[in-house]
C-alpha positions, 0 to 999 in steps of 0.5 A: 415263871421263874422272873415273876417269882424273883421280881417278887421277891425282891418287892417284898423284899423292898417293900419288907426293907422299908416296912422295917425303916418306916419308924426310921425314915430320914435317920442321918443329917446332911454334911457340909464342909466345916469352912469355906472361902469365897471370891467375888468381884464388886457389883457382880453376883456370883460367888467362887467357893472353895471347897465347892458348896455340897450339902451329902446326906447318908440317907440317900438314895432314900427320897426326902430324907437323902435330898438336900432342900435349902441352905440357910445363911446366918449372919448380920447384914450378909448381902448373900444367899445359897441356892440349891441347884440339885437336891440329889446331888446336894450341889449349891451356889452362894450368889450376892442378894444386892450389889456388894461394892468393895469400898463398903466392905471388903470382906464377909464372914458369916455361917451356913448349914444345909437341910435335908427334904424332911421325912415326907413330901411335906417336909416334916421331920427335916434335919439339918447339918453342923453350921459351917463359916463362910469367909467372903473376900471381894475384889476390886473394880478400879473405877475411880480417878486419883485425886490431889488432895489440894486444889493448889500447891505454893512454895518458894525458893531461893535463887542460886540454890538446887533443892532435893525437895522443893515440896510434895503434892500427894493424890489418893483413890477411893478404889479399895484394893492396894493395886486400883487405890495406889499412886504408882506415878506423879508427872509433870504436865507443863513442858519445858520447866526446870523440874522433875517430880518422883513417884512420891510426888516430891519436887525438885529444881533441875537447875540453879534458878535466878530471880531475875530471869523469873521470879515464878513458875507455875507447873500442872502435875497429874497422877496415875494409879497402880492401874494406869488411870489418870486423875481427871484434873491435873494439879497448879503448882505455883513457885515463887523465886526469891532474891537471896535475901537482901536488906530493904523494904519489901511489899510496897507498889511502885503506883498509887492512884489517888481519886479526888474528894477520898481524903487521907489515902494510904501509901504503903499498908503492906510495906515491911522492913526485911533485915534478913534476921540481923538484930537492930537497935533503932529505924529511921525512915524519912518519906519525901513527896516531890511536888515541885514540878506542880505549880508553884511547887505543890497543889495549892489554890489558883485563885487570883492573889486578891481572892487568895489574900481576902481567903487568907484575911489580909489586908484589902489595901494591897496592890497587885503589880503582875495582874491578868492581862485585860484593858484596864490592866495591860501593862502586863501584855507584854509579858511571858506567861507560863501556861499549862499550870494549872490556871496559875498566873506565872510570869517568864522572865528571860532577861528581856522583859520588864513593865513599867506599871502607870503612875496611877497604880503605884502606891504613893503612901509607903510610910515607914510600914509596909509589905512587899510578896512574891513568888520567885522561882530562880537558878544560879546566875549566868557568868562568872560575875553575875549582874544584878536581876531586878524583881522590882524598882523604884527609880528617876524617870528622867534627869538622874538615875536614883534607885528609890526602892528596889528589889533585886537577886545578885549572886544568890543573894536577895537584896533589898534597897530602901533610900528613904527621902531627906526630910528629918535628920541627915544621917545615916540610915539602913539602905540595904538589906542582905540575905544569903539562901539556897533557896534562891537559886534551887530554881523551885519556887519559894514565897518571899515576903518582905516585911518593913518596918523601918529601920528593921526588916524581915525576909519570910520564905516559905513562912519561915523568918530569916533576918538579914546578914548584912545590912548596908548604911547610906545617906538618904535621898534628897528631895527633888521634884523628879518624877519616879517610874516603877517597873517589874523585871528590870529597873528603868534607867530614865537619866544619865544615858542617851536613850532611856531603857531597862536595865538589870534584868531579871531571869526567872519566875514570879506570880503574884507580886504585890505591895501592901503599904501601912501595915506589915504582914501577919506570920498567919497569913503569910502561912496560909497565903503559901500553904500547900494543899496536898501532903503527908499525912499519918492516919490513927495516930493514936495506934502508934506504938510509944516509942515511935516518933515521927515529925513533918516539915512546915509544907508536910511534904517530908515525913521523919519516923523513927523508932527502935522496935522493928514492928512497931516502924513497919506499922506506922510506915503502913500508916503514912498517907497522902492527902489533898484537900483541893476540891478540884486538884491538879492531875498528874504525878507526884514522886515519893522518896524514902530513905532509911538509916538502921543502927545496930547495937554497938554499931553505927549503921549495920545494914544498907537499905536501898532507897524507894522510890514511888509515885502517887497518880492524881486521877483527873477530878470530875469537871463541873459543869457550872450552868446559868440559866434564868429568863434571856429576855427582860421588857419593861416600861421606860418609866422603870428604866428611868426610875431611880433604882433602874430595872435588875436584868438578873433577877430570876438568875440560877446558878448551878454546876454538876458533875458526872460520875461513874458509880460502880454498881453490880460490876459494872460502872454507870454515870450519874449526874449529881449537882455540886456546890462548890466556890466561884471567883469571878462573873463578868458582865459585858456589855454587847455592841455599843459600850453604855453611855455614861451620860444616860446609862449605868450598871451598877451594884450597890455596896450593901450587895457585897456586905457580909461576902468576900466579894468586890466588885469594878464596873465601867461603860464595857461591863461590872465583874463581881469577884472573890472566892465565895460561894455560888449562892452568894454569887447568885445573890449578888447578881440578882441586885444588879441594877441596869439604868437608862435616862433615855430609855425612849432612845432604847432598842434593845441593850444585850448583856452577857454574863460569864462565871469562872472558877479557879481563875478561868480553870473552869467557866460557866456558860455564856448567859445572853440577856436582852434588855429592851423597852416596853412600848404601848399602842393607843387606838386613833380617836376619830373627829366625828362619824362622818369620818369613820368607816362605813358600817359595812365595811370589815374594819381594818385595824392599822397599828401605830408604826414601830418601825424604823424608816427601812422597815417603811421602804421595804414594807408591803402594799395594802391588798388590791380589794381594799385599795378599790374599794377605798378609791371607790368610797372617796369617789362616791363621797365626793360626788354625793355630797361634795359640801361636806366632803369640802368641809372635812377635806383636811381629816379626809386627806390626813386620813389617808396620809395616815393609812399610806404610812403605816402600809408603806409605798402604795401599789401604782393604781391603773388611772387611766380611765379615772381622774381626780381634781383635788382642791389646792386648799387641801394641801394647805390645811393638811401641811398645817395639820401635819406643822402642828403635829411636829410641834406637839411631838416636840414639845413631848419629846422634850418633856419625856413624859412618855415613852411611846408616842401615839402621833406620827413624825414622818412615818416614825414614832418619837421612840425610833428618832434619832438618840442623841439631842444634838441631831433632834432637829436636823432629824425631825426637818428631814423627816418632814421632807421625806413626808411631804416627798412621800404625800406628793408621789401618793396624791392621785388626781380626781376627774368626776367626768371620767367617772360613769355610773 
């Protein structure tokens, strides 16, 4: 009783306490701390607070008014939340809403205040507490690599020296924290280099480097952070050693390769003078380009000299004494040639050759003006006292052994010897003309021209004029009736000696030695016949600098620049060119020379700059593939052949030359065909098998073909050749109008032709062009007496050509079929017998019928006779040989006439076009050949039994 009376009391006293409250409920606001200082590690989501979040309300144990119901977080952008995680208590946690990453912010800082339930379950009447800030830090993740913060590192150093820091390569991490973003160390990956590397990155040499043990390095480096991770891609760092500095040209290539057809093509464009900082008052550079290995001492044309000098515009009247070896020219084949140059016509004289050139070359007419031109190529002469080397010489050829004119090299020196004939005055007169050159015996080739113009004479070498230095009187020649012989390579000694022989010869090179008589030659063609077609040349002459001034020599092959500016001579040395303008130029090296004078202010010369020394590679040049096309086959009529302007053989001739190069397209290189025009020299017609009879044949050009060409042309019973430098078109031209002719053109089988064209003297040849040339024969049908004669309506008709055979085509021809011979053996029975009288009166068509059908057909199958004999009336044979006399005698009439060229009767099996060709054997022929028909026509008759026959 006692209990229930204190329980309650104290429910009233609880229920009187909260009775007294109820205006006063949740009467205190929560408490937090004033600060608070989180950690967090990047991409997680929970947050370590110092001082732990704890939200107290004084309220408390009161429900709703001592609980704490939420944190609120003020801040712009704050990526965290508090959650309440026992409202009695007040305890919380702060937690990330959205992945925080340290790279993106490093630290928050933001305010918080927490709040109570409210005064009821609905919370109303809540309160809240003082605001407190909330500083975040948070840490890092070391998630990425270092980085360089260069893809490549260069520098240079010079040899012989130790650097403390040759450079510095530098890495960097996007981590945020000092510990994950920093470069702790740098290495060297590459093994076995001579360098180190600190942990700043800076690079160092271990060792006194030499340029020339290597000239560069090139080393991979990596790098770690503070946290051990390495970079993921190490570092290239490229290290150039540098020769202590040495006067000279610097950035020019050892090789340069020029291409056919590109023109004018730079030599040095990054080429510059180092001087090492020395100050220079003036340059000069002198580039050489060596060719003289090349030829006849550059790339020049290779065309034969008369082509050349028809090119050059020289006189047409000049005679060449070192020709290509042919028939018509073949005092040369004896001689030595200097092959593999290029298609250059070089004779090789070691002291043992010579030619004597035939009376009927030599030039009869040399007047007080003419021209003597060679190429020579000569060294110093052997022995102490030298003889004399004879180029040329015009000597007796028998009895005496007077030199009338002669060329010839002594000691170094040229000498030119002219005894003029005694016919006006007998006094002394200029005999021998002196010149002392290097040139001579450098043993490279020069062009010499001699030009008189008597009593003066004068030397060009190489276009340049060189009058003589000594010039020798003698009385003149006097007249004899001795005949003279002029020789190349040695002087004929035709008198005063046992035996007649060569003497005085010469040692050396030539090409190219003619004689021009009447006239002298020009300074522009002597220029043009020697001019090199490759050399130096300077592009953009007008962006030199005023100061600079450069000069060539006559050949170009020698370039001078100079200038005081060093700027302004490195750039006109990068302007220096090569170029050849032969469309077809001669592969292969050609050496470069420079070398350099510098003068410094008040000096002579300062510095020493070393020579350079280069070659320029010709590429080989793309071959033409020169093709003659056009009909191999020409049929005409006799009448043609025999008319008077002959038949053209040529004229549907085509000619065409194409190359085949590699055109670069998407990287990678792809041949194409592409046509070219270019020149030809020469197209040779030959005649194959028999050579032409003049009496009845020709092949000829007509001189209004050549007009307005630089062509000429020779022709004889082997052939025409049409030559000189001119272009396929007219070549094309040219050929078309040539006319081939036949008097007899009933003698023709058939004439073949072939045509051949060359460029660059023979360097590049066309195809062999075969055309056959015969005669068109026409078939007239056999008109039969009467009808009588004909064959029988029923029979299938038979139609035999006339015979265009030649008598083995008869021997070997083939027997009518077995059928038809019964049948033609079985009509003649049945005529005979039937009607015996009319057989008897066309007895003579009936057997010249069938001589005919036997000649055409050949030898006859041997019939089995022996159940069948034929009687044939001896009167036939009478009438059948006066028919055939007949027919012999028309045939001759005809072929005397020629008024046809295709005969319709027969002679013994043979037309009038397959008799014999010459008319000296026409009648021995023709008796023959009636024998043989009168052998043939006895072996074929059979003999005819009606009374054998049964029916």
């Amino acid at each position: 009783m006692q209990i229930l009376g204190l329980s309650f009391v104290l429910l009233c006293l609880i229920w009187g306490h909260s009775g007294a409250l109820g205006g006063k409920v949740n009467k205190h606001k929560p408490w937090i701390e004033t600060s608070y200082h989180g950690v967090i590690t990047e991409n997680m989501d929970t947050v370590l607070l110092d001082p732990p979040l704890v939200a107290l309300d004084k309220d408390a144990p009161v429900p709703y008014a001592g609980e704490i119901c939420s944190f609120k977080i003020y801040g712009q952008d704050a990526p965290f939340e508090a959650v309440v995680l026992n409202r009695t208590s007040g305890e919380g946690v702060l937690q990330a809403s959205s992945p925080v990453d340290c790279e993106s912010q490093k630290e928050y800082t933001f305010i918080i205040q927490a709040y109570d339930c409210g005064a009821g379950p609905s919370g109303a009447d809540w309160k809240k507490s003082h605001k407190a800030v909330v500083h975040i830090q948070v840490d890092d993740v070391n998630e990425f690599s270092p980085v360089f913060r260069e893809p490549l590192y260069k520098a240079s150093v010079t040899e012989g020296k130790i650097y403390d820091s040759i450079l510095q390569v530098e890495a960097w991490d996007q981590d945020c924290s000092p510990q994950y973003s920093q470069i702790c160390i740098y290495e060297i990956v590459t093994a076995g280099t001579p360098f180190a590397i600190d942990r700043n990155g800076n690079i160092r040499n271990t060792e006194r480097l030499s340029y020339d043990k290597q000239k560069s390095y090139k080393i991979m480096v990596t790098a770690f952070d503070c946290g051990q991770k390495r970079a993921k891609e190490d570092v290239a760092v490229h290290i150039d050693v540098k020769p202590v500095c040495k006067p000279g040209w610097q950035g020019w290539n050892k090789r340069v390769d020029y291409e056919p057809g590109t023109g004018s093509r730079q030599l040095f464009p990054k080429m510059h003078l180092e001087t090492c900082g020395g100050l220079l008052s003036g340059v000069k550079a002198m580039v050489e380009l060596q060719t003289n290995h090349i030829g006849k001492g550059c790339d020049r044309e290779t065309y034969s000299e008369k082509s050349l000098q028809k090119l050059c515009g020289a006189a047409s009247s000049s005679t060449d004494l070192l020709p290509a070896s042919c028939p018509a020219t073949n005092w040369t084949a004896s001689l030595l040639t200097d092959s593999g140059r290029d298609s250059d016509l070089i004779y090789r004289f070691e002291g043992r050759q010579a030619a004597n050139i035939p009376d009927h070359v030599v030039p009869q007419n040399l007047t007080d003006q003419f021209t003597i031109a060679t190429w020579m190529k000569h060294g110093p002469s052997p022995g102490l006292r030298a003889e004399k080397e004879t180029l040329l010489c015009n000597s007796d050829k028998t009895e005496m052994n007077r030199h009338h004119y002669s060329l010839y090299v002594h000691n170094c020196r040229l000498v030119f010897l002219l005894r003029r004939d005694f016919t006006q005055v007998d006094t002394f007169r200029p005999a021998e003309f002196h010149w002392k050159l290097e040139q001579i015996c450098d043993k490279e080739w020069h062009y010499y021209v001699i030009n008189v113009e008597f009593p003066a004479v004068t030397l060009f070498v190489d276009g340049v004029t060189y009058e003589p230095y000594l010039v020798t009187d003698d009385w003149p020649i006097q007249t004899a009736k001795i005949y003279t012989q002029l020789t190349v390579g040695a002087c004929w000694q035709g008198g005063e000696v046992g035996t007649p022989r060569f003497t005085q010869y010469f040692r050396g090179s030539l090409s190219g030695l003619t004689i021009r008589p009447g006239r002298i030659e020009t300074q522009k063609v002597i220029s043009c016949l020697q001019a090199c077609k490759e050399g130096l040349d300077i592009n953009s002459l007008e962006s030199l600098a005023k100061d600079i001034k450069f000069h060539f020599n006559p050949a170009q092959s020698v370039l001078v620049v100079e200038g005081e500016d060093l700027d302004s001579i490195n750039t006109a040395m990068t302007k220096v060119s090569y170029i050849n303008s032969r469309q077809f130029p001669t592969s292969g090296l050609r050496r470069l020379h420079i070398t350099t004078t510098v003068q410094c202010f008040g000096e002579d010369t300062c510095l020493s700059i070393p020579d350079i020394k280069s070659v320029v590679m010709v590429l080989p040049p793309s071959e033409p593939r020169i093709t003659i096309s056009g009909s191999n086959r020409l049929v005409r009529p006799g009448a043609d052949l025999r008319g008077p302007l002959g038949v053209a053989p040529f004229k549907e001739l085509q000619i065409t030359s194409t190359v085949t190069k590699g055109d670069s397209f998407g990287g990678s290189r792809r041949p194409g065909v592409m046509e070219l025009m270019h020149n030809l020299d020469y197209c040779d017609v030959l005649v194959i098998g028999d050579e032409l009879n003049p009496e009845r044949e020709s092949l000829e050009i007509h001189h209004s073909a050549l007009l307005g060409k630089h062509l000429d042309a020779t022709n004889s019973t082997s052939g025409i050749s049409i030559y000189g430098v001119d272009s396929m078109a007219h070549y094309e031209q040219a050929l078309r109008q040539l006319r081939y002719r036949n008097q007899r053109p009933v003698t023709l089988s058939e004439r073949r032709f072939r045509l051949t064209c060359s460029e660059l003297n023979g360097r590049y040849t066309s195809n062999e062009f075969n055309l056959e040339v015969s005669v068109l024969h026409h078939s007239a049908p056999v008109e039969h007496v009467n009808h009588m004669a004909a064959q029988a309506p029923f029979m299938r008709p038979v139609h035999h050509p006339l015979m265009m055979h030649t008598l083995n085509s008869h021997m070997s021809g083939s027997a009518p079929p077995a059928a038809t011979a019964v049948i033609v053996v079985c009509i003649a029975a049945l005529v005979v017998i039937v009607v015996i009288g009319v057989y008897r009166i066309h007895a003579t068509h009936q057997e010249g019928s069938r001589e005919d059908e036997d000649e055409v057909k050949g030898t006859e199958e041997d019939w089995d006779n022996s159940a069948l004999t034929i009687t044939v009336n001896p009167m036939e044979n009478l009438g059948g040989a006066q028919a055939r006399d007949a027919e012999v005698k028309e045939e001759e009439r005809e072929e005397e006439e020629e008024e046809e060229e295709e005969e319709e009767e027969q002679v013994g099996g043979m037309t009038s076009a397959e008799s014999d060709s010459s008319d000296e054997d026409e009648e021995g022929g023709e008796e023959e050949e009636r024998e043989k028909v009168e052998e043939r026509k006895q072996k074929g008759k059979l003999e005819w039994d009606s009374s054998s026959i049964t029916y």
